[in-house]
N, CA, C and O atoms as a GROMACS GRO file, in nm:
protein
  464
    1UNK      N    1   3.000   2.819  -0.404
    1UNK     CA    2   3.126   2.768  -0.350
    1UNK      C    3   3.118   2.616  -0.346
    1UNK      O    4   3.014   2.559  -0.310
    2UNK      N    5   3.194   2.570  -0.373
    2UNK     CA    6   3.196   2.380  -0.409
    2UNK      C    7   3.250   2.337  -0.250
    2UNK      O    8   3.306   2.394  -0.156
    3UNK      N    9   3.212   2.238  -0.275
    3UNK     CA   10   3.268   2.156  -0.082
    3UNK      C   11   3.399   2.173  -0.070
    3UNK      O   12   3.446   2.236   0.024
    4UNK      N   13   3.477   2.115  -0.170
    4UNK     CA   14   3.621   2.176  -0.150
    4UNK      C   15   3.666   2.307  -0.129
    4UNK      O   16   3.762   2.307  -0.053
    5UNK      N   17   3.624   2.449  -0.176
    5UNK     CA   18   3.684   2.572  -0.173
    5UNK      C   19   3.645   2.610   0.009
    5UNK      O   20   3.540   2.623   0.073
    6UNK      N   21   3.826   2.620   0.048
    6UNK     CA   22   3.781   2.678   0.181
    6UNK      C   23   3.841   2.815   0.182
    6UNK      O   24   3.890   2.834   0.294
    7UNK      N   25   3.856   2.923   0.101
    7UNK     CA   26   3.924   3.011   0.090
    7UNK      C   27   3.818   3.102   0.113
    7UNK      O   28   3.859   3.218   0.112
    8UNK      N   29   3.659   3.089   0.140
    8UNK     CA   30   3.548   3.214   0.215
    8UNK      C   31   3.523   3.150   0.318
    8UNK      O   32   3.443   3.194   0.400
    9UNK      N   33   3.584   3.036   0.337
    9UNK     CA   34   3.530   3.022   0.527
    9UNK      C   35   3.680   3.088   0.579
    9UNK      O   36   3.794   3.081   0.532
   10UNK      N   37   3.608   3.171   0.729
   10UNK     CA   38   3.733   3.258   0.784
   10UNK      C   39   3.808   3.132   0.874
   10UNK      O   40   3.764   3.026   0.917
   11UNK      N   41   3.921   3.187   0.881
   11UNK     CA   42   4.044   3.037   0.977
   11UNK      C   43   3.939   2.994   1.110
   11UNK      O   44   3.913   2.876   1.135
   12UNK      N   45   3.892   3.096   1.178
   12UNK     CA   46   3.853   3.101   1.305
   12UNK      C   47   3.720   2.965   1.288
   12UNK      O   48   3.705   2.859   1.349
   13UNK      N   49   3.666   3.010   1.211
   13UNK     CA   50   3.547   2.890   1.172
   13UNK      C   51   3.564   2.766   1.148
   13UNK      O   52   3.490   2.674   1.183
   14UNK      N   53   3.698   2.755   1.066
   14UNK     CA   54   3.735   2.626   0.993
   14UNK      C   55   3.826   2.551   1.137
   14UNK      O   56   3.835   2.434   1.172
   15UNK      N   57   3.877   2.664   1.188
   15UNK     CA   58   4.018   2.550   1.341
   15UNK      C   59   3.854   2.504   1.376
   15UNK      O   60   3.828   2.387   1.348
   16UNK      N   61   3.746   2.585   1.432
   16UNK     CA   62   3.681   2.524   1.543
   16UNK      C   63   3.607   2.387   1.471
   16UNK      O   64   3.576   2.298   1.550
   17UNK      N   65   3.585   2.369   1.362
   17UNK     CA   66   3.574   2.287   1.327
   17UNK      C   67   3.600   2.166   1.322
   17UNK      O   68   3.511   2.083   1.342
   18UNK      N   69   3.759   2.124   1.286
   18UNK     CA   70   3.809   2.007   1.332
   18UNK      C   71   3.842   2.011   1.422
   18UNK      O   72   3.888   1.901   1.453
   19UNK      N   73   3.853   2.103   1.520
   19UNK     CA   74   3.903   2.106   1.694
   19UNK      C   75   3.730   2.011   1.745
   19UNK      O   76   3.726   1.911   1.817
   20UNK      N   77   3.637   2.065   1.696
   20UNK     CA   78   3.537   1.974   1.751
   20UNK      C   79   3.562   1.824   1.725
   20UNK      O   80   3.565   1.733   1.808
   21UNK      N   81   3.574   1.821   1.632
   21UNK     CA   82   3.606   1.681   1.551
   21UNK      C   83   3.702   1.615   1.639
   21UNK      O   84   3.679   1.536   1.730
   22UNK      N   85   3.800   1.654   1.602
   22UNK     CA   86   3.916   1.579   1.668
   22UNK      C   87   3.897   1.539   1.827
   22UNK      O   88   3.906   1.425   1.873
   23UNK      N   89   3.862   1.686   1.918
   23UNK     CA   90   3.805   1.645   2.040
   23UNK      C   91   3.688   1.567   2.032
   23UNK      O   92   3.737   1.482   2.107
   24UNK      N   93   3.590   1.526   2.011
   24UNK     CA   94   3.523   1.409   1.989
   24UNK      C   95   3.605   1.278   1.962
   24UNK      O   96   3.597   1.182   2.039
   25UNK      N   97   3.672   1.277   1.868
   25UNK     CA   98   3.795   1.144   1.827
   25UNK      C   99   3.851   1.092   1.888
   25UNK      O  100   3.820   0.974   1.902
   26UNK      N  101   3.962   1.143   1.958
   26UNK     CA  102   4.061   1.166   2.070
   26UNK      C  103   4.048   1.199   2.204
   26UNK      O  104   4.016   1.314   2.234
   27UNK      N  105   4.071   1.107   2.296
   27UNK     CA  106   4.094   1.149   2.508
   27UNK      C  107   4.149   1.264   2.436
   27UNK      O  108   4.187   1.287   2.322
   28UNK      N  109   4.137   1.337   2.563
   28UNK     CA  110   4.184   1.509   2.616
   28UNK      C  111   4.332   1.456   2.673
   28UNK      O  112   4.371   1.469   2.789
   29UNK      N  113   4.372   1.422   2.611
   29UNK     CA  114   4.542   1.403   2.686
   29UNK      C  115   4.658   1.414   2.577
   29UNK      O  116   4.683   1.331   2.490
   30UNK      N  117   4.732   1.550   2.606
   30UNK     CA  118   4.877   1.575   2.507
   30UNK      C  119   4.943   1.500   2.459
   30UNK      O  120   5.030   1.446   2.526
   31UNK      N  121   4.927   1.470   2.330
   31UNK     CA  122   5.015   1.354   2.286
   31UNK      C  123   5.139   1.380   2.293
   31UNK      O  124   5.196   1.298   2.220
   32UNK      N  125   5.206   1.441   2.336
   32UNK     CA  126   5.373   1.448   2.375
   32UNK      C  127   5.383   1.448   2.552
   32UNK      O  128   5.457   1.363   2.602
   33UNK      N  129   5.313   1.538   2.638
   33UNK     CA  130   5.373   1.519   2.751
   33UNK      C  131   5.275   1.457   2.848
   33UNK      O  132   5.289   1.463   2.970
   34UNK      N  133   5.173   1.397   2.786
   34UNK     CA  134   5.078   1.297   2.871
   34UNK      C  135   4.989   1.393   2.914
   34UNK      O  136   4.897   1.368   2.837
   35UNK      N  137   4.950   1.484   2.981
   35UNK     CA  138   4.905   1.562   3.042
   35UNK      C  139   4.743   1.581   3.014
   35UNK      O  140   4.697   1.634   2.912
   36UNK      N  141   4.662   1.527   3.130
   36UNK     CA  142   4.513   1.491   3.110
   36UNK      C  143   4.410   1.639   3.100
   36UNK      O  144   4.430   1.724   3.186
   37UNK      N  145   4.291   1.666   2.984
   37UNK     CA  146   4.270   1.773   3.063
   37UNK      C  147   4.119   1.809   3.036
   37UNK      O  148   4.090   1.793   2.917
   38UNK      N  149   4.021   1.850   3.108
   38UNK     CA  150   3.902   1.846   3.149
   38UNK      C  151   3.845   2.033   3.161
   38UNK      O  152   3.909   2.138   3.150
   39UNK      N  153   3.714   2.008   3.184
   39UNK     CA  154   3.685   2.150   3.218
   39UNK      C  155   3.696   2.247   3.161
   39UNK      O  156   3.663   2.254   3.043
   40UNK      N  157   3.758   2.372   3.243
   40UNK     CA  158   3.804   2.455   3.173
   40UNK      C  159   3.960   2.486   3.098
   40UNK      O  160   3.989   2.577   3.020
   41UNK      N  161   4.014   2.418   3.132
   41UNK     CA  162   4.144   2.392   3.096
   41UNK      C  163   4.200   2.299   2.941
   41UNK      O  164   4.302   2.283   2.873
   42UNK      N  165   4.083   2.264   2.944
   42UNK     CA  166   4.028   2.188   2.769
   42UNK      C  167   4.088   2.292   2.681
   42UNK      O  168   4.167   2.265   2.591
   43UNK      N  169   4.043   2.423   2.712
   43UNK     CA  170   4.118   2.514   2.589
   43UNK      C  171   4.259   2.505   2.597
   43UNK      O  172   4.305   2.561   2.497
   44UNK      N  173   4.349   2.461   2.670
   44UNK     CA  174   4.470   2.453   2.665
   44UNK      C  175   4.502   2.304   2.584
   44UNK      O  176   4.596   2.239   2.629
   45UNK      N  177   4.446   2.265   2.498
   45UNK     CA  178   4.422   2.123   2.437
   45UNK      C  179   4.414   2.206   2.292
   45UNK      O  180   4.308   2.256   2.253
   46UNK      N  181   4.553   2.215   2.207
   46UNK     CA  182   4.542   2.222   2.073
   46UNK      C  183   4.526   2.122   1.983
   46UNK      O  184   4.585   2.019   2.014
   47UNK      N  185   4.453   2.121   1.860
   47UNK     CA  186   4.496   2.072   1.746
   47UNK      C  187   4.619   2.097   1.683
   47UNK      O  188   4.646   2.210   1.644
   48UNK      N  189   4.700   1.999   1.670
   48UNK     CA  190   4.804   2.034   1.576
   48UNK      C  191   4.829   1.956   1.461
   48UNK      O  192   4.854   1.840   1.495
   49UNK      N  193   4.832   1.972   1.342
   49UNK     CA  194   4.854   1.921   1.234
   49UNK      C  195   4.987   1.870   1.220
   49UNK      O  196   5.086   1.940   1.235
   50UNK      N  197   4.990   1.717   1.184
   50UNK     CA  198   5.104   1.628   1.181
   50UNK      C  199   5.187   1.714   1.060
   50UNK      O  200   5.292   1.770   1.094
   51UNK      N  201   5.142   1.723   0.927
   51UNK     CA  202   5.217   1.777   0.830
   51UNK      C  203   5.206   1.965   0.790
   51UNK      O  204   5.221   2.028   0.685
   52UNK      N  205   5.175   2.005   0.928
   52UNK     CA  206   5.160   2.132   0.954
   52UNK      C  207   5.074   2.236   0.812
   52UNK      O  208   5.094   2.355   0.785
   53UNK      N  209   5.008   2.168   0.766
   53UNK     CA  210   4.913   2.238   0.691
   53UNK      C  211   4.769   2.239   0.724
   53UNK      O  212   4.711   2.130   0.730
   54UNK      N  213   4.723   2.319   0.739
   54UNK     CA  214   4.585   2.375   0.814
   54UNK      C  215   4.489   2.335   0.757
   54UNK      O  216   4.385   2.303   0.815
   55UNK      N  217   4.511   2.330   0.617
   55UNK     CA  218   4.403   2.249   0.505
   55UNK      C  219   4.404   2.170   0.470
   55UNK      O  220   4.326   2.158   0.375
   56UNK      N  221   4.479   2.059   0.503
   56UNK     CA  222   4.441   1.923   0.528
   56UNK      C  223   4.351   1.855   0.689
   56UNK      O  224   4.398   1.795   0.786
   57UNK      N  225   4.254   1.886   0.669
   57UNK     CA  226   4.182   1.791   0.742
   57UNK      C  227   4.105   1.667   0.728
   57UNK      O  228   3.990   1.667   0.772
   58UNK      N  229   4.155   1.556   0.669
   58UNK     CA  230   4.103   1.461   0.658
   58UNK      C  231   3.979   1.402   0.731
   58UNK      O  232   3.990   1.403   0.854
   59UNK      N  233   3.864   1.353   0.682
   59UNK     CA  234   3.742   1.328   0.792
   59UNK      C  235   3.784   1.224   0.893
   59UNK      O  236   3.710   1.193   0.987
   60UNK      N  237   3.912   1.164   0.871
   60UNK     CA  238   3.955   1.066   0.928
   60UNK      C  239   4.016   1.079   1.060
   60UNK      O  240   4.024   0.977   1.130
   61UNK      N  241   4.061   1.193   1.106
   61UNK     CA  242   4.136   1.288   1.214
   61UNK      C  243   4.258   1.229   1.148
   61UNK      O  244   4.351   1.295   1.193
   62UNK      N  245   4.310   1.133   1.058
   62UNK     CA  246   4.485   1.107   1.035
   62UNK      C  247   4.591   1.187   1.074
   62UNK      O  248   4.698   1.149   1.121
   63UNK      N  249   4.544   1.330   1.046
   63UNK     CA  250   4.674   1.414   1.009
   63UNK      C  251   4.618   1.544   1.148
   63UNK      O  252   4.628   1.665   1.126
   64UNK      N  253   4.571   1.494   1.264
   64UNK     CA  254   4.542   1.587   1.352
   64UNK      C  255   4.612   1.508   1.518
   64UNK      O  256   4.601   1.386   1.530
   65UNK      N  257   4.672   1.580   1.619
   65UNK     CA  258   4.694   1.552   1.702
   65UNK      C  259   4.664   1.632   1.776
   65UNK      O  260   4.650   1.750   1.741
   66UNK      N  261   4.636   1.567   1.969
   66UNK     CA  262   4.565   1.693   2.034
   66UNK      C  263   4.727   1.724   2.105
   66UNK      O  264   4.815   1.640   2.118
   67UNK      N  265   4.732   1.855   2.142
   67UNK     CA  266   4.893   1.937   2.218
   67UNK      C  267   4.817   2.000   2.322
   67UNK      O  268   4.702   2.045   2.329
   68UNK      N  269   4.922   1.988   2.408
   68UNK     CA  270   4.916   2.129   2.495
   68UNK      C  271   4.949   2.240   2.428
   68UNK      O  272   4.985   2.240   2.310
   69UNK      N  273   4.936   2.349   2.507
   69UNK     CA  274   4.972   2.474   2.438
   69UNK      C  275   5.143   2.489   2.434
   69UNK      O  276   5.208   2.520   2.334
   70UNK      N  277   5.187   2.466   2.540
   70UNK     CA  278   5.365   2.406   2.541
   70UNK      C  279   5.368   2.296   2.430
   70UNK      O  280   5.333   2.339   2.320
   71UNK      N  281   5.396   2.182   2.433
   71UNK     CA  282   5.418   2.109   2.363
   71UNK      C  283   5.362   2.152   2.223
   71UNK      O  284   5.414   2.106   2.122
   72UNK      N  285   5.286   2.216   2.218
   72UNK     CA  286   5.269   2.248   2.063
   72UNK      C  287   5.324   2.395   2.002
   72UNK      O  288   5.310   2.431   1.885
   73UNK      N  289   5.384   2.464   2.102
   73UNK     CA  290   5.462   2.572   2.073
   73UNK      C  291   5.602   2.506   2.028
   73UNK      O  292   5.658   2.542   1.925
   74UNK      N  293   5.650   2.417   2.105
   74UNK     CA  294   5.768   2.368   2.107
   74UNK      C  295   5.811   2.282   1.964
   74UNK      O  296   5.917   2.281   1.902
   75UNK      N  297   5.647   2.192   1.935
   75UNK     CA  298   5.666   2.149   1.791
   75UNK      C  299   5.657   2.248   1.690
   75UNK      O  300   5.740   2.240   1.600
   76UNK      N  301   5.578   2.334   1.686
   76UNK     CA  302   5.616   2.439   1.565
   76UNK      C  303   5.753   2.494   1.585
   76UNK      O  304   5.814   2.502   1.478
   77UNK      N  305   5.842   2.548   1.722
   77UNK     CA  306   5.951   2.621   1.728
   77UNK      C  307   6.036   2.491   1.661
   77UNK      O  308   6.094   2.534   1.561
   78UNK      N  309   6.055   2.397   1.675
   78UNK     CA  310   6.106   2.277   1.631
   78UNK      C  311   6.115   2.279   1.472
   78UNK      O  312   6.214   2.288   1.398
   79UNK      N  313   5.995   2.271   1.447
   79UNK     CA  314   6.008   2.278   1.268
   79UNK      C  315   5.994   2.380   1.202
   79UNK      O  316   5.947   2.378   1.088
   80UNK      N  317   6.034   2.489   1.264
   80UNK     CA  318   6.082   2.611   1.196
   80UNK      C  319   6.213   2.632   1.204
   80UNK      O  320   6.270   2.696   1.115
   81UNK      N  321   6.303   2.562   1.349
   81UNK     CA  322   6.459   2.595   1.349
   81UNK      C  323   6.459   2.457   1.211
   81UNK      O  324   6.547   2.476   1.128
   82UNK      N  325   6.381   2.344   1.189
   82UNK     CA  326   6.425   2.268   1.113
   82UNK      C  327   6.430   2.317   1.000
   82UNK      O  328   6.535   2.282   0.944
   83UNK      N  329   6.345   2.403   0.917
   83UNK     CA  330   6.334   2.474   0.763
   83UNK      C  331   6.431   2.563   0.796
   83UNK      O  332   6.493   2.598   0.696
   84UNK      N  333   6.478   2.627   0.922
   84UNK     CA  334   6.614   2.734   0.866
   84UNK      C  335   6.749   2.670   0.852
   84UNK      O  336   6.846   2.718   0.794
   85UNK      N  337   6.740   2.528   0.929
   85UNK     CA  338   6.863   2.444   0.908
   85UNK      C  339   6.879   2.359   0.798
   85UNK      O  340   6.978   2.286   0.802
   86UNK      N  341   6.816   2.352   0.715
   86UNK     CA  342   6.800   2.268   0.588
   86UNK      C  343   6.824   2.399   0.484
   86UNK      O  344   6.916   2.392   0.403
   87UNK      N  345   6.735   2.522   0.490
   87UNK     CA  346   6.777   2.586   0.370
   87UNK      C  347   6.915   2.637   0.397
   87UNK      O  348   6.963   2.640   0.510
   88UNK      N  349   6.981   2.681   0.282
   88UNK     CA  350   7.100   2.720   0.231
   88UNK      C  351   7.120   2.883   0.280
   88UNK      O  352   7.031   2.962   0.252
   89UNK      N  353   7.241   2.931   0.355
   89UNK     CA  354   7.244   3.051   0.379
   89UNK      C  355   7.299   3.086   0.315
   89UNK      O  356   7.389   3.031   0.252
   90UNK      N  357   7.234   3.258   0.306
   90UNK     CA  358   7.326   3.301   0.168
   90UNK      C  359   7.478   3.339   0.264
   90UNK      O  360   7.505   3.372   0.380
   91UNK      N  361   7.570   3.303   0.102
   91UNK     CA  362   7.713   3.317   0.125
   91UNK      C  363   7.759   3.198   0.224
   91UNK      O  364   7.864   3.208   0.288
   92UNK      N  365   7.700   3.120   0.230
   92UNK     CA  366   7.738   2.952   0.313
   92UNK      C  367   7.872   2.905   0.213
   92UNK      O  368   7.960   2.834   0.261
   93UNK      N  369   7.879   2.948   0.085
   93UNK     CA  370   7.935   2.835   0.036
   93UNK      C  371   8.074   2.934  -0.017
   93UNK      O  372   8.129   2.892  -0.119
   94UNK      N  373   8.133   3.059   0.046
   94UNK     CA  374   8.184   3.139   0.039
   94UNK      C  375   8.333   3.102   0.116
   94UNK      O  376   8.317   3.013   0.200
   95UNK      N  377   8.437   3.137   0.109
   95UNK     CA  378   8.508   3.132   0.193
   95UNK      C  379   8.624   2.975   0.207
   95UNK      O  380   8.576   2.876   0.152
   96UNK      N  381   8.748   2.958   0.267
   96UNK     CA  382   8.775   2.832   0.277
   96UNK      C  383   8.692   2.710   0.383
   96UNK      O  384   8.666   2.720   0.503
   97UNK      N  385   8.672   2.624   0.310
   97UNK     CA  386   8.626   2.491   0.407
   97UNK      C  387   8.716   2.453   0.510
   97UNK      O  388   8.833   2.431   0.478
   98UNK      N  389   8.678   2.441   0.636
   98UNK     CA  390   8.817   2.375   0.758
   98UNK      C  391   8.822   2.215   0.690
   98UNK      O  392   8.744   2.144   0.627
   99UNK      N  393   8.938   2.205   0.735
   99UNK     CA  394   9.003   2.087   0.705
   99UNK      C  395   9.062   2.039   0.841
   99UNK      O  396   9.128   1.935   0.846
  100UNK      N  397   9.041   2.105   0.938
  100UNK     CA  398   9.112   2.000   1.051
  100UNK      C  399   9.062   1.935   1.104
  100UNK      O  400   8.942   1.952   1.128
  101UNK      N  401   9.143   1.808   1.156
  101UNK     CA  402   9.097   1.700   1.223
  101UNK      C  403   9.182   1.686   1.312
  101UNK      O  404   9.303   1.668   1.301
  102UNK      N  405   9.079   1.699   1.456
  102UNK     CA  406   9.151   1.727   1.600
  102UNK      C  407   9.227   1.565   1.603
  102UNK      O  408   9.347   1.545   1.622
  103UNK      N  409   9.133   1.473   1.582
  103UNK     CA  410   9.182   1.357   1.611
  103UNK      C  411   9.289   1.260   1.507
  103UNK      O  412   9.310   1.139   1.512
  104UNK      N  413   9.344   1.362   1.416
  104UNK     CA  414   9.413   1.279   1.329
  104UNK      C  415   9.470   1.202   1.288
  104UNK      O  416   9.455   1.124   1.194
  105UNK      N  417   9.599   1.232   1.413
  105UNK     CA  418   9.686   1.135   1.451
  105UNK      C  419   9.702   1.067   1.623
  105UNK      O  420   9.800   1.048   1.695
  106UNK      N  421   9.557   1.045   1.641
  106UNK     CA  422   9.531   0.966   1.761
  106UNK      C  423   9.596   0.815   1.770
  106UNK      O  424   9.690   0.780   1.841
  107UNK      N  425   9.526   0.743   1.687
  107UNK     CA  426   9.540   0.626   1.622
  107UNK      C  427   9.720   0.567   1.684
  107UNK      O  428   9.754   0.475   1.760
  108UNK      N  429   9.812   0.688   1.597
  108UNK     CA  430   9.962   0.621   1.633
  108UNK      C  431   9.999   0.680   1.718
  108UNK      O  432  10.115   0.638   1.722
  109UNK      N  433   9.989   0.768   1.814
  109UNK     CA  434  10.006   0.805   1.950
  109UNK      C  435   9.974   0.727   2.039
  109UNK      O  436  10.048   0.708   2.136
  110UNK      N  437   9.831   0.651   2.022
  110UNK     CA  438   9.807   0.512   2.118
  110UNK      C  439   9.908   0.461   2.082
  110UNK      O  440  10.012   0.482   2.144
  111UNK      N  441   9.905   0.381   1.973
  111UNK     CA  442   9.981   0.302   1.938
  111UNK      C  443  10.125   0.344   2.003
  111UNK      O  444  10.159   0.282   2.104
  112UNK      N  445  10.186   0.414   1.968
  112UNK     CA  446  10.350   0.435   2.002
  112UNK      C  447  10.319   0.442   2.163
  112UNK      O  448  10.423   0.424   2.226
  113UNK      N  449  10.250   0.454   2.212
  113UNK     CA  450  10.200   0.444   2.373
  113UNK      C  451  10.225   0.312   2.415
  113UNK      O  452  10.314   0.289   2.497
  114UNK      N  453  10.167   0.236   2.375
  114UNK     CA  454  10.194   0.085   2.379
  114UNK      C  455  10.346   0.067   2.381
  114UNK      O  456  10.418   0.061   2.480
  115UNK      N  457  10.376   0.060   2.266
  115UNK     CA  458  10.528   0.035   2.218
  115UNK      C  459  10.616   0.063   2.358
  115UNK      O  460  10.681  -0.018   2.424
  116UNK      N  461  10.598   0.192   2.379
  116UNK     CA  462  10.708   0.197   2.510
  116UNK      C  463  10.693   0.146   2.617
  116UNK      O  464  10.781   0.156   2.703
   0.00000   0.00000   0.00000
């Protein structure tokens, strides 16, 4: 197996890996909601990958941040409603487009407001 192939190391081996790393790198404190953490409560201190791919671990920690277990639920729930709002639903493009505009004729209603 060459240094690069990580496809026979199991996930469980490879997270604890840069989880050591990174905790060595990085204070124990959530990079989103501040939150300091020590002891036993350290396991509530995730790695989360900036560009959410598991196999990028750079020796550099670049692309690793430490989460709480909240805050890092919340960023994955985040960029998963983001990939269902970007792709295309089927039959999206079906049907008539609205065309109204509540505010259409705002503009000369002020206006004629004035006037009187």
């Amino acid at each position: 197996m060459s240094k690069n192939d990580k496809s026979n190391i199991p996930y469980a081996q490879r997270e604890q890996g840069y989880r050591e790393k990174a905790l060595k790198m990085y204070p124990w404190i959530c990079g989103r909601c501040g939150r300091e953490f020590s002891g036993k409560r350290l396991s509530e201190l995730t790695v989360h990958h900036k560009d959410h791919n598991h196999d990028n671990n750079p020796e550099d920690g670049s692309n690793w941040e430490l989460l709480c277990l909240y805050c890092h639920d919340n960023e994955h729930s985040r960029y998963t409603d983001s990939q269902y709002q970007t792709a295309p639903r089927p039959g999206a493009d079906l049907g008539p487009k609205t065309t109204f505009k509540a505010f259409a004729g705002l503009g000369e209603l002020l206006d004629k407001g004035k006037q009187d």
